[in-house]
PQR file with spaces between the fields and no chain letter, atoms N, CA, C, O and H, PARSE charges and radii, in Angstrom:
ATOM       1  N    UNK     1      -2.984   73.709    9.623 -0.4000 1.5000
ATOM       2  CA   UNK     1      -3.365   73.217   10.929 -0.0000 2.0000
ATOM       3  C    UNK     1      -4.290   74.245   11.573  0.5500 1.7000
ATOM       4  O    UNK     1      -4.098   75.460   11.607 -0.5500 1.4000
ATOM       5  N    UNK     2      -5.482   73.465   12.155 -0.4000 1.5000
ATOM       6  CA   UNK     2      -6.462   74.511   12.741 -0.0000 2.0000
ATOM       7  C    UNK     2      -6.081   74.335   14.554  0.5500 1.7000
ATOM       8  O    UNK     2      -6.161   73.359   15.299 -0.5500 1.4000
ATOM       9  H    UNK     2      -5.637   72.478   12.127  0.4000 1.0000
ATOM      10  N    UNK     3      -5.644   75.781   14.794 -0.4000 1.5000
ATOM      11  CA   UNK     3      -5.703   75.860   16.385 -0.0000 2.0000
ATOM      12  C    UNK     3      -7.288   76.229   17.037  0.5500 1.7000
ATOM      13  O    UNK     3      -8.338   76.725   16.626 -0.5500 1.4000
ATOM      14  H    UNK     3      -5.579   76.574   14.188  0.4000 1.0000
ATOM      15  N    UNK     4      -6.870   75.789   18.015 -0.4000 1.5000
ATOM      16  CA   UNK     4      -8.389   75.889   19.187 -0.0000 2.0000
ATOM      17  C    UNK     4      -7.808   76.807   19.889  0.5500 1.7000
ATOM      18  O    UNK     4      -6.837   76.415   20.537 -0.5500 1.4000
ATOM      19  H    UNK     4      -6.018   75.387   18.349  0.4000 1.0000
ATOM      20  N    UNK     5      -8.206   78.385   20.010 -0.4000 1.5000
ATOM      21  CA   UNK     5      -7.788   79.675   20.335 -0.0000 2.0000
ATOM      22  C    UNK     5      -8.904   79.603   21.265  0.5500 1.7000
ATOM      23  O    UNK     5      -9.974   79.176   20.832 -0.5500 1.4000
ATOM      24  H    UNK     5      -8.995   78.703   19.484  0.4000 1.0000
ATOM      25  N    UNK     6      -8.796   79.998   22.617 -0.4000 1.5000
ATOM      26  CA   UNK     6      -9.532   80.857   23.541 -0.0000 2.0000
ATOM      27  C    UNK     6      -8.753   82.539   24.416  0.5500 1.7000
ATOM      28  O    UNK     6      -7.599   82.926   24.600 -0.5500 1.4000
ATOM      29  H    UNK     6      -7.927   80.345   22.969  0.4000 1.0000
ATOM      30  N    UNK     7      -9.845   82.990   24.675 -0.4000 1.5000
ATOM      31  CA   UNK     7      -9.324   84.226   24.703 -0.0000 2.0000
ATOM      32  C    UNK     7      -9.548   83.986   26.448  0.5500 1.7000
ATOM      33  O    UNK     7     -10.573   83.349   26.687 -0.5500 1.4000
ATOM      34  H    UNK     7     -10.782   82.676   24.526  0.4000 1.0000
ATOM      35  N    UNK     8      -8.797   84.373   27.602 -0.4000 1.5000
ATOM      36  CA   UNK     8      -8.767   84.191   28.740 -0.0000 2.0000
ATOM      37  C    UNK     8      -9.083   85.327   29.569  0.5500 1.7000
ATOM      38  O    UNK     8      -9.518   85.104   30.699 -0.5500 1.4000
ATOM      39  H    UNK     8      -7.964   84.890   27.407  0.4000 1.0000
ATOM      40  N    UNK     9      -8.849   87.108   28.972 -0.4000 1.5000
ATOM      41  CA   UNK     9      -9.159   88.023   29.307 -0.0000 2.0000
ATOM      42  C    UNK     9      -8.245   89.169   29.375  0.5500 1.7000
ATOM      43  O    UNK     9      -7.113   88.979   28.930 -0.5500 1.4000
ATOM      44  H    UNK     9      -8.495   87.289   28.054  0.4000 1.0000
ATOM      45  N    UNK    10      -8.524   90.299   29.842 -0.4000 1.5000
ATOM      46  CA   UNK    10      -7.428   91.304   30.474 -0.0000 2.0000
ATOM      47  C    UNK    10      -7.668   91.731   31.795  0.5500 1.7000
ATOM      48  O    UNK    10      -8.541   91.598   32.653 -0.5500 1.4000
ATOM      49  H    UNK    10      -9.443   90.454   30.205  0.4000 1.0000
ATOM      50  N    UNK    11      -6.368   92.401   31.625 -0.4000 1.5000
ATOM      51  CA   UNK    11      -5.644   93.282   33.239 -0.0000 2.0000
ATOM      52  C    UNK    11      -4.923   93.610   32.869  0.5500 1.7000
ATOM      53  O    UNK    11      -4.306   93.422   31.820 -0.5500 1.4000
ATOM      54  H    UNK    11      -5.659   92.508   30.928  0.4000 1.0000
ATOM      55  N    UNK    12      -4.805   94.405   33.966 -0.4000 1.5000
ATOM      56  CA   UNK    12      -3.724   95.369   34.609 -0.0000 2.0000
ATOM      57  C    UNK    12      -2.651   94.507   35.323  0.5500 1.7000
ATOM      58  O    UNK    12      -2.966   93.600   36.092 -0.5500 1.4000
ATOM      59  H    UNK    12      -5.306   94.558   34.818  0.4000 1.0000
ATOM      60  N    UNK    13      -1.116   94.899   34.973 -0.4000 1.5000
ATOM      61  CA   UNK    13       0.055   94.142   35.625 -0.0000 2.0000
ATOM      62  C    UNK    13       0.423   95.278   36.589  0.5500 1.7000
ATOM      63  O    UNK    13      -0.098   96.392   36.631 -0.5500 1.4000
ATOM      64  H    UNK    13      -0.860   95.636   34.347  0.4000 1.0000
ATOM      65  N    UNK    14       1.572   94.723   37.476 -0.4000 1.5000
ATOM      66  CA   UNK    14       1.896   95.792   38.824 -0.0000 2.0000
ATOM      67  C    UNK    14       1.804   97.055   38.338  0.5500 1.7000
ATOM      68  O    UNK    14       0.941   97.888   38.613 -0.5500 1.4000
ATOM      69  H    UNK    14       1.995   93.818   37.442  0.4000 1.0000
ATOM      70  N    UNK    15       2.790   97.169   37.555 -0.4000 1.5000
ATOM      71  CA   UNK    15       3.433   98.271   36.373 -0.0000 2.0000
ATOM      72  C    UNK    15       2.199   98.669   35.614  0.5500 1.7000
ATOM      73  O    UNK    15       2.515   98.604   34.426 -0.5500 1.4000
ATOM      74  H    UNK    15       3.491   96.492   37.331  0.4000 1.0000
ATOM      75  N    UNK    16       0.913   99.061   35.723 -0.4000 1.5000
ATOM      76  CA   UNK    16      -0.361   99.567   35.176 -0.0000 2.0000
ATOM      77  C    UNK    16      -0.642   98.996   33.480  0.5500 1.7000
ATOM      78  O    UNK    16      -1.619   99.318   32.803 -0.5500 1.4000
ATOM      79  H    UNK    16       0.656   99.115   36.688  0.4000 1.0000
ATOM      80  N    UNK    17       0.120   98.378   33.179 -0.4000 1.5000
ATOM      81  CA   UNK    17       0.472   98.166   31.571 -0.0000 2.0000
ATOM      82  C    UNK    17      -0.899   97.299   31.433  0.5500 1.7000
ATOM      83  O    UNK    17      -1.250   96.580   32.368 -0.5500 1.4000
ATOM      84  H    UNK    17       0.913   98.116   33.728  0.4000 1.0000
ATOM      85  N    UNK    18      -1.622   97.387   30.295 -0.4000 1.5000
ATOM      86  CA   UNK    18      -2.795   96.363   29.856 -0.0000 2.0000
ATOM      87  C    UNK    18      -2.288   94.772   29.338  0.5500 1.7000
ATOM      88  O    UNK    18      -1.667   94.869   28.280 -0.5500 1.4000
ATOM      89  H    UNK    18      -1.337   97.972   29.535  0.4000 1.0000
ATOM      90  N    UNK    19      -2.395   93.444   29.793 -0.4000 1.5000
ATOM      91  CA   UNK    19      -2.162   92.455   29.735 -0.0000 2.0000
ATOM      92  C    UNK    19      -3.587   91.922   28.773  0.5500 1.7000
ATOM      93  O    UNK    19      -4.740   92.352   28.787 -0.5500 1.4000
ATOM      94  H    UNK    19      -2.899   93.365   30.653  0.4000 1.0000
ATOM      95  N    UNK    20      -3.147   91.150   28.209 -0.4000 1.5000
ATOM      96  CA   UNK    20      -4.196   90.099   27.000 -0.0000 2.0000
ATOM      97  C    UNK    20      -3.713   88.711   27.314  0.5500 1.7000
ATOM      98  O    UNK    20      -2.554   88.482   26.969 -0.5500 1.4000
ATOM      99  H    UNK    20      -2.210   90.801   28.198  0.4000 1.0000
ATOM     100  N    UNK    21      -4.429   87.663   27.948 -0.4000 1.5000
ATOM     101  CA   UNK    21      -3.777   86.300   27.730 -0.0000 2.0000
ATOM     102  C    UNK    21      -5.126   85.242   27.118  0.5500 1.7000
ATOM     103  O    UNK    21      -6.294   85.072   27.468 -0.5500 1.4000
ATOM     104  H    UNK    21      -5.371   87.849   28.228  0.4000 1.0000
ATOM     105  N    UNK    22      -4.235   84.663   26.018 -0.4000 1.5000
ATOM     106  CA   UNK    22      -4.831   83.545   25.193 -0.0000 2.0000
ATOM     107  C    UNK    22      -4.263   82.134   25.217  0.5500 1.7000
ATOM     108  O    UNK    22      -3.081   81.922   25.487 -0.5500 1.4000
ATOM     109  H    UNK    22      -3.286   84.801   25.734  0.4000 1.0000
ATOM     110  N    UNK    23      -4.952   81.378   24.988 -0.4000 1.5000
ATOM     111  CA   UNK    23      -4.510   79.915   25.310 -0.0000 2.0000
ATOM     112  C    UNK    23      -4.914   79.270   23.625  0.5500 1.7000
ATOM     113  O    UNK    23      -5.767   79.700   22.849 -0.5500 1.4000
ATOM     114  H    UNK    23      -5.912   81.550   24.769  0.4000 1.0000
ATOM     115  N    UNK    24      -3.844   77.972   23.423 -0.4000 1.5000
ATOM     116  CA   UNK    24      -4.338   77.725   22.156 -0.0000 2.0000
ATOM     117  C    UNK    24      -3.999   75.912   21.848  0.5500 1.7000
ATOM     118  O    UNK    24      -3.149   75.607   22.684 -0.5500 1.4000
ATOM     119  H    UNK    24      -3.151   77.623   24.053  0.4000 1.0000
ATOM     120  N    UNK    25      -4.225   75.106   21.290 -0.4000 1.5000
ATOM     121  CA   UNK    25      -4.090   73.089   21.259 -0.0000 2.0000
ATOM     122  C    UNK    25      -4.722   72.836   20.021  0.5500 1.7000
ATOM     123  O    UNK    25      -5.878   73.173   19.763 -0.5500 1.4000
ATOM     124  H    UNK    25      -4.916   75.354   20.611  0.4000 1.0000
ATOM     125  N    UNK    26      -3.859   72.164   19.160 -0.4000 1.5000
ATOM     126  CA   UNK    26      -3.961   71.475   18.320 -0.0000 2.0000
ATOM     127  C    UNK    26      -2.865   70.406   18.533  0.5500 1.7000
ATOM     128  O    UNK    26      -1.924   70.497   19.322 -0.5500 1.4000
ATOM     129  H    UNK    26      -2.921   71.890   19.369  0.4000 1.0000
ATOM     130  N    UNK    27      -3.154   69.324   17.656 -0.4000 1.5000
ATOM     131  CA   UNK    27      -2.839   67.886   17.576 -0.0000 2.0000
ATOM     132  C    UNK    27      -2.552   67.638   16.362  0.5500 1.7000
ATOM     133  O    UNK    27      -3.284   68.265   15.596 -0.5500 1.4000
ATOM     134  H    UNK    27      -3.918   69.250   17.015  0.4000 1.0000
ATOM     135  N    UNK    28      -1.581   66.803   15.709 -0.4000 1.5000
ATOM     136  CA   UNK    28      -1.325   66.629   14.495 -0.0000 2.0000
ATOM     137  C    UNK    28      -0.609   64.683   14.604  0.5500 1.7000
ATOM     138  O    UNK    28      -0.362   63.964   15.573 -0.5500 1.4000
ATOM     139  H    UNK    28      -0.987   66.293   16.331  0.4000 1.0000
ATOM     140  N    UNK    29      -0.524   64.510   13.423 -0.4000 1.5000
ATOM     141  CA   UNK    29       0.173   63.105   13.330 -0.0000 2.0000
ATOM     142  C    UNK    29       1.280   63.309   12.979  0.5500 1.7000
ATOM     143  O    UNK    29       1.392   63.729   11.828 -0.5500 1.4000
ATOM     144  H    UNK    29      -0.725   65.094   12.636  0.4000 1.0000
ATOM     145  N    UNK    30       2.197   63.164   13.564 -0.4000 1.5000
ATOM     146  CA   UNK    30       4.059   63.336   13.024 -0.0000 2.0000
ATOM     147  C    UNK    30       3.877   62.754   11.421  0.5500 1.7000
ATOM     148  O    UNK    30       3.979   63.575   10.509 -0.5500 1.4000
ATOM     149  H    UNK    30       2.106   62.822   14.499  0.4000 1.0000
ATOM     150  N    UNK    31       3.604   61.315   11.103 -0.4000 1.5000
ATOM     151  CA   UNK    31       3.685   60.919    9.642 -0.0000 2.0000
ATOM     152  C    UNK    31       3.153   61.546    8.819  0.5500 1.7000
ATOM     153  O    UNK    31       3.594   61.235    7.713 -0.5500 1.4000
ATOM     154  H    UNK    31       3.521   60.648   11.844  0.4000 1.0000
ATOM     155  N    UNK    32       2.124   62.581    8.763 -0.4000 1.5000
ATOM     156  CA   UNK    32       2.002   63.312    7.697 -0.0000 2.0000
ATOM     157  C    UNK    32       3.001   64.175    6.760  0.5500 1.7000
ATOM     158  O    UNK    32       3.105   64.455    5.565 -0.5500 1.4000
ATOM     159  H    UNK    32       1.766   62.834    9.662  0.4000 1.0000
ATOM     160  N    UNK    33       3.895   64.523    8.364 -0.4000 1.5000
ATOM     161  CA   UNK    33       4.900   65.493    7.492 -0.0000 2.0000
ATOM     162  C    UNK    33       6.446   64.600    7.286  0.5500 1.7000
ATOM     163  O    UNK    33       7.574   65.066    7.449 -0.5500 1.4000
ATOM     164  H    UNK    33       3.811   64.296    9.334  0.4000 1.0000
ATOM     165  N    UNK    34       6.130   63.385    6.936 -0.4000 1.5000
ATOM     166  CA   UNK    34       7.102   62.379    6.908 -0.0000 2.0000
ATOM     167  C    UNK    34       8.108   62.292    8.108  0.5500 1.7000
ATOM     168  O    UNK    34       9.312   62.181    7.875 -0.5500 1.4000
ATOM     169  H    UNK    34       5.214   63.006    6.804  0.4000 1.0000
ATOM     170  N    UNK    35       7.752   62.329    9.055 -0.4000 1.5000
ATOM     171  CA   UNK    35       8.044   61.583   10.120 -0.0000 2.0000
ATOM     172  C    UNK    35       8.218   60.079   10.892  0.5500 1.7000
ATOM     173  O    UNK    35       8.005   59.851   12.083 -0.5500 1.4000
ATOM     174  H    UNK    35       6.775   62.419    9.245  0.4000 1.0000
ATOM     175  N    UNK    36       8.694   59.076    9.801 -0.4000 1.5000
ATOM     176  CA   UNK    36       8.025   57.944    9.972 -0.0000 2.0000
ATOM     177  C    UNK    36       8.804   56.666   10.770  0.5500 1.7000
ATOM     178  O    UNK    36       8.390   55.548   11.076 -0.5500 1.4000
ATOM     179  H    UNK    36       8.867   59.261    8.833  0.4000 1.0000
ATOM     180  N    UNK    37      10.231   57.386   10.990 -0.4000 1.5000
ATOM     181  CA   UNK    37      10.925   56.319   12.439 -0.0000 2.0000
ATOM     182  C    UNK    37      10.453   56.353   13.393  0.5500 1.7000
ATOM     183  O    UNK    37       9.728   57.241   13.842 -0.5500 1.4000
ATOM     184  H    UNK    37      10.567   58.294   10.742  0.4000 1.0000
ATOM     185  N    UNK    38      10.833   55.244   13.941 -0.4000 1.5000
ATOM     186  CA   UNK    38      10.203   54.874   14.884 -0.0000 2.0000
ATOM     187  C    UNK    38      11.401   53.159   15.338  0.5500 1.7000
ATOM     188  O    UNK    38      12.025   52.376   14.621 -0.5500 1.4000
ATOM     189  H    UNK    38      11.422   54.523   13.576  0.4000 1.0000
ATOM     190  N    UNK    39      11.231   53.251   16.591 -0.4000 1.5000
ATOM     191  CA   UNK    39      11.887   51.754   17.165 -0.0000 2.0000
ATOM     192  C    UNK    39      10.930   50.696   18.257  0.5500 1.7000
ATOM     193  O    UNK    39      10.238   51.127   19.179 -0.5500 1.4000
ATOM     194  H    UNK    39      10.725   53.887   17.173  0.4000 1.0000
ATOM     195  N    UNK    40      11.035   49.767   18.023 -0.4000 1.5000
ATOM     196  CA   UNK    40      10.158   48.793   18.445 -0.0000 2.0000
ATOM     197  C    UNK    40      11.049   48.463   20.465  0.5500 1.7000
ATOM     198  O    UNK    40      12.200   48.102   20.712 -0.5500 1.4000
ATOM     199  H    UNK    40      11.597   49.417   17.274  0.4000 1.0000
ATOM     200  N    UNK    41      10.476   48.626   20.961 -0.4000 1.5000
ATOM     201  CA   UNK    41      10.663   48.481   23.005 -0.0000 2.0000
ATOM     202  C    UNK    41      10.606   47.153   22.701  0.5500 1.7000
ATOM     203  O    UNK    41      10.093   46.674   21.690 -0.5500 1.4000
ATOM     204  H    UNK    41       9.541   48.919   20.760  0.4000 1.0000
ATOM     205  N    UNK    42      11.288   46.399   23.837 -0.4000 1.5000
ATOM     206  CA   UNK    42      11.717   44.968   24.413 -0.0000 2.0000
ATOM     207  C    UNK    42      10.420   44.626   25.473  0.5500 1.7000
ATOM     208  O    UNK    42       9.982   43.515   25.773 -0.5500 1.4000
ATOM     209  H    UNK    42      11.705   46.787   24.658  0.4000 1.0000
ATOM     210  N    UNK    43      10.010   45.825   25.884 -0.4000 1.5000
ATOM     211  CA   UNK    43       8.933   45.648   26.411 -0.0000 2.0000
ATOM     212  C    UNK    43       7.473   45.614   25.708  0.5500 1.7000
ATOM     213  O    UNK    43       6.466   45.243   26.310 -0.5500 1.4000
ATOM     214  H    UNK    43      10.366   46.727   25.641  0.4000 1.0000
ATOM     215  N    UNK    44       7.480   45.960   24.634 -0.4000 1.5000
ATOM     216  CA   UNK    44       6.519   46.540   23.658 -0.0000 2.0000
ATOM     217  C    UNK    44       5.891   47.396   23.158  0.5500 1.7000
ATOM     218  O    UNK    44       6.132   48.194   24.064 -0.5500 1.4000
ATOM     219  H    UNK    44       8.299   46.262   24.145  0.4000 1.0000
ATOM     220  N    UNK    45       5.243   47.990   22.458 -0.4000 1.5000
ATOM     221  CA   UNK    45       5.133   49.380   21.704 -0.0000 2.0000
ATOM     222  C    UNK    45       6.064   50.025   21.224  0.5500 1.7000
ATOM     223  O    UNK    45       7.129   49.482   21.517 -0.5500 1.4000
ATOM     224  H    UNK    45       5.047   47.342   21.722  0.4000 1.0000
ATOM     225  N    UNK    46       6.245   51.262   20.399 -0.4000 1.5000
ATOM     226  CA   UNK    46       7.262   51.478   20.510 -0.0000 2.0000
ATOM     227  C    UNK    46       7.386   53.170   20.964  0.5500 1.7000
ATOM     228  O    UNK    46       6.510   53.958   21.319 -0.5500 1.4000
ATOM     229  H    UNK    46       5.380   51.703   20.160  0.4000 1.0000
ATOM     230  N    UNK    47       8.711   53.324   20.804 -0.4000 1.5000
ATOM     231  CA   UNK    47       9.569   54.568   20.977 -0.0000 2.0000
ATOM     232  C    UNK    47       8.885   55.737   20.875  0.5500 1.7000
ATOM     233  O    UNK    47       8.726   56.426   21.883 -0.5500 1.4000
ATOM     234  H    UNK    47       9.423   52.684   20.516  0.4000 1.0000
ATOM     235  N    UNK    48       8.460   56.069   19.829 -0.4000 1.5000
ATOM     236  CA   UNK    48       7.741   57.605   19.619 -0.0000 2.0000
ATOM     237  C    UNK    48       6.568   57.212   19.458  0.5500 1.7000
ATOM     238  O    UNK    48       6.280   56.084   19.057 -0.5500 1.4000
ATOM     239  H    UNK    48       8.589   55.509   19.010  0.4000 1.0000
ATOM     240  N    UNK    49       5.620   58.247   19.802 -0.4000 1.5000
ATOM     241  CA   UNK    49       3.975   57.999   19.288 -0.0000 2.0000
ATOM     242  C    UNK    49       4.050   58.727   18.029  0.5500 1.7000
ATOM     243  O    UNK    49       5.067   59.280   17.611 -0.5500 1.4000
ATOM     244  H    UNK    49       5.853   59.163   20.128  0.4000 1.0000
ATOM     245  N    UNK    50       2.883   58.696   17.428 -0.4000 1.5000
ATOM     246  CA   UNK    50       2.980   59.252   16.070 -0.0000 2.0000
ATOM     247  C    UNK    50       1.638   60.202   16.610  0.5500 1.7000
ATOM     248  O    UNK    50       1.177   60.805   15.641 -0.5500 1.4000
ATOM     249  H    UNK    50       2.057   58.246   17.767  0.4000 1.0000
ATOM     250  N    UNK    51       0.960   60.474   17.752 -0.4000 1.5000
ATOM     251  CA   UNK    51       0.405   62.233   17.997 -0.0000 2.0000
ATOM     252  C    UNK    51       1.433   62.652   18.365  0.5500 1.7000
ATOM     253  O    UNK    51       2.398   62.162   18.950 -0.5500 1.4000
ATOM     254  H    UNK    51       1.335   59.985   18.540  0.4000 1.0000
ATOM     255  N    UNK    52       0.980   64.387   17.679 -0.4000 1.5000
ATOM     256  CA   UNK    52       2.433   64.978   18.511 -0.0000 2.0000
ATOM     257  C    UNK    52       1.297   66.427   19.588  0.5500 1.7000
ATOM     258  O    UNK    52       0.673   67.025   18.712 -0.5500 1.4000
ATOM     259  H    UNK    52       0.196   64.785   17.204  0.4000 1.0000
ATOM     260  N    UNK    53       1.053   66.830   20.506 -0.4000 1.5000
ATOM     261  CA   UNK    53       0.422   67.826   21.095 -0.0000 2.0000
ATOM     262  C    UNK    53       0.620   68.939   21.306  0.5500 1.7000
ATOM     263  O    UNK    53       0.981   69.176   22.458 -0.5500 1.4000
ATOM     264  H    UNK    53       1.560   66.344   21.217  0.4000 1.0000
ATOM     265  N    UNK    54       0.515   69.939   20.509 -0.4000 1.5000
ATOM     266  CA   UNK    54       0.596   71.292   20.366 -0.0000 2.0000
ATOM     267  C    UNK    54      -0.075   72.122   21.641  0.5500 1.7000
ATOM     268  O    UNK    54      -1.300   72.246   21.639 -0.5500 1.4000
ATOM     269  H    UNK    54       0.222   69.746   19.573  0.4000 1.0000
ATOM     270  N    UNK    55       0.626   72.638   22.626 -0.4000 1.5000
ATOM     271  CA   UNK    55       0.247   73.829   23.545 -0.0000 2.0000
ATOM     272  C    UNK    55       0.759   75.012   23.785  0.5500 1.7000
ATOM     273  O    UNK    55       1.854   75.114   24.339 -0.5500 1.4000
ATOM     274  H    UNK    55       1.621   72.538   22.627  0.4000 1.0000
ATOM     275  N    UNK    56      -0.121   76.313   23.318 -0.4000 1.5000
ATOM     276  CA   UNK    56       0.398   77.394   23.410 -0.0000 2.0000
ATOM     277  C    UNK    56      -0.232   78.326   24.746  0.5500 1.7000
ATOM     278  O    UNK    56      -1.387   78.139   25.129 -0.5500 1.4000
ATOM     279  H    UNK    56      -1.010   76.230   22.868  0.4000 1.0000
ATOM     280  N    UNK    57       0.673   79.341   25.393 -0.4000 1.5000
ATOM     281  CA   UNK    57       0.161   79.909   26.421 -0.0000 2.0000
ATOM     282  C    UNK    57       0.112   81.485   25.794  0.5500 1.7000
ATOM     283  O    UNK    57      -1.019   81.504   25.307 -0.5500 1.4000
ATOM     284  H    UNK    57       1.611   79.492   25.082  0.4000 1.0000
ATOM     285  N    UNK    58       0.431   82.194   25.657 -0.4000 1.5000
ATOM     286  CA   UNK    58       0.321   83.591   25.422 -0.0000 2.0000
ATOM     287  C    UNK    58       0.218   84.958   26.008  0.5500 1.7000
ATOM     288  O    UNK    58      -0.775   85.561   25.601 -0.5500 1.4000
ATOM     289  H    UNK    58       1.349   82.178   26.053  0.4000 1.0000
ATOM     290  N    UNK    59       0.756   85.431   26.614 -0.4000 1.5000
ATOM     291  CA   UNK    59       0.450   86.721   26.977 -0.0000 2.0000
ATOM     292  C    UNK    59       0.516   87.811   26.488  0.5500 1.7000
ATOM     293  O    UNK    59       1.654   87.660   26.045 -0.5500 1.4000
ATOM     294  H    UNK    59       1.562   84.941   26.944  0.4000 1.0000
ATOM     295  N    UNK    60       0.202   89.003   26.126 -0.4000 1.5000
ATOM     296  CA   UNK    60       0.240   90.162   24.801 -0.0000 2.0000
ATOM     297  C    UNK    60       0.772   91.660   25.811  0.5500 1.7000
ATOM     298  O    UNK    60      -0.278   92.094   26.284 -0.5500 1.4000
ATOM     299  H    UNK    60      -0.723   89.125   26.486  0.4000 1.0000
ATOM     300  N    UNK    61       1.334   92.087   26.036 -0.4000 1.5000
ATOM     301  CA   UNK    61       0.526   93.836   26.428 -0.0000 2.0000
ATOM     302  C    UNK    61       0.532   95.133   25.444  0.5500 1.7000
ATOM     303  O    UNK    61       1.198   95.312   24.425 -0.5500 1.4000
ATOM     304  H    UNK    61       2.187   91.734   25.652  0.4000 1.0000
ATOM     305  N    UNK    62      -0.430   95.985   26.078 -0.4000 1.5000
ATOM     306  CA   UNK    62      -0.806   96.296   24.901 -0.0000 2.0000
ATOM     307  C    UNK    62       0.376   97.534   24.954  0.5500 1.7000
ATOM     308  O    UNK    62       0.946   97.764   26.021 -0.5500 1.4000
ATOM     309  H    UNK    62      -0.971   95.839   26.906  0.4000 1.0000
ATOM     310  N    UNK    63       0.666   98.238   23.837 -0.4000 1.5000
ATOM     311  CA   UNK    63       2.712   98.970   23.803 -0.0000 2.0000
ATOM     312  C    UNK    63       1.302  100.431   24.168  0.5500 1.7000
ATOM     313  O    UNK    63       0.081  100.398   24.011 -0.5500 1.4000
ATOM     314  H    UNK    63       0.203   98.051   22.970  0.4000 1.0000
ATOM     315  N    UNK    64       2.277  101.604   24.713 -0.4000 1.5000
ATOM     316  CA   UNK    64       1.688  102.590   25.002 -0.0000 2.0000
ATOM     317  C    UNK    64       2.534  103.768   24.216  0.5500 1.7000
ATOM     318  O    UNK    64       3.753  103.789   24.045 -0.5500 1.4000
ATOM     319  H    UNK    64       3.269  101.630   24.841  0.4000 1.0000
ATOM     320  N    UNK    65       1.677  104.630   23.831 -0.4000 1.5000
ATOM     321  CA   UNK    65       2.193  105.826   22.264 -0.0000 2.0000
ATOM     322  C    UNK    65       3.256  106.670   23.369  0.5500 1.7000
ATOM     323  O    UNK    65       3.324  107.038   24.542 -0.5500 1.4000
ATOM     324  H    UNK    65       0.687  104.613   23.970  0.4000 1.0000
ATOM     325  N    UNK    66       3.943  106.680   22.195 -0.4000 1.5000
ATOM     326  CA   UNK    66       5.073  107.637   22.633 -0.0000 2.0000
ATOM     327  C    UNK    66       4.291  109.133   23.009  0.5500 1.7000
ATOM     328  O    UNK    66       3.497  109.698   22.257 -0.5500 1.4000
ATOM     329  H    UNK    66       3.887  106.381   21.242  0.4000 1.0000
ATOM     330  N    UNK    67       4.747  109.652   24.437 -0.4000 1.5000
ATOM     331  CA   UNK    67       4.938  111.035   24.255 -0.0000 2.0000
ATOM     332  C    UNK    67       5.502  111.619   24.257  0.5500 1.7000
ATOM     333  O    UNK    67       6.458  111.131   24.859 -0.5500 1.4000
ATOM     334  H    UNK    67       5.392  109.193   25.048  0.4000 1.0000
ATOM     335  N    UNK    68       5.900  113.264   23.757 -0.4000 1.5000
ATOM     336  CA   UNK    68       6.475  114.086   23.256 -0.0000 2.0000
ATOM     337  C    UNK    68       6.735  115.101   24.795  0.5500 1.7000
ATOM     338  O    UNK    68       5.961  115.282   25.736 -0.5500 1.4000
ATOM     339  H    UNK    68       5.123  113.661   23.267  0.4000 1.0000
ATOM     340  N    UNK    69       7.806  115.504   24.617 -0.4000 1.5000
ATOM     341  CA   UNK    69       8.436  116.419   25.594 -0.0000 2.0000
ATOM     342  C    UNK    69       8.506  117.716   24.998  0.5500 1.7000
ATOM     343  O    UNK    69       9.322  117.599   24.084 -0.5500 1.4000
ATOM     344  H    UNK    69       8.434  115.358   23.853  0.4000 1.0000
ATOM     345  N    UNK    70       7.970  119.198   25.041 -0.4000 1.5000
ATOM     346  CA   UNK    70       8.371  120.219   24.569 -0.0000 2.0000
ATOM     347  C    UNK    70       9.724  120.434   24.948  0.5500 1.7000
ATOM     348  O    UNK    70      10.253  119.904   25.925 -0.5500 1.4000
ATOM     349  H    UNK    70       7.307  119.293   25.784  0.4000 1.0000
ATOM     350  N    UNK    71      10.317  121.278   24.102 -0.4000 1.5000
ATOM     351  CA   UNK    71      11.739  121.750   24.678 -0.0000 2.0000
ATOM     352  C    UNK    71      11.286  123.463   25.251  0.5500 1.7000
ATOM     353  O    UNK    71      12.136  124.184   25.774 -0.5500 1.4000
ATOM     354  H    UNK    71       9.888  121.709   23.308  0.4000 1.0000
């Protein structure tokens, strides 16, 4: 499955730490991966769709190196 990745940017959080946030959507058909129930509505159509919509949000920060304390 190919995701649609955008990169949204950085900052700084309260706490000075470096923030990364990415956003990401792909779409797939449930029946490919044999998914194939499904129930028929009284009203019509039915029950499940067969897209299913993939949305990811992301936030990263970046970890900061240990430092060392002399004794």
């Amino acid at each position: 499955m190919t995701l649609e990745a955008e990169f949204a940017g950085t900052g700084k959080d309260p706490w000075g730490n470096e923030r990364a946030g990415f956003s990401a959507k792909a779409a797939l058909d449930r029946r490919d991966f044999g998914l194939v129930w499904n129930a028929a509505l009284e009203t019509g159509g039915v029950l499940v769709g067969e897209k299913v919509e993939i949305a990811i949000e992301l936030e990263a920060v970046k970890k900061v190196a240990a430092t060392t304390v002399a004794a």
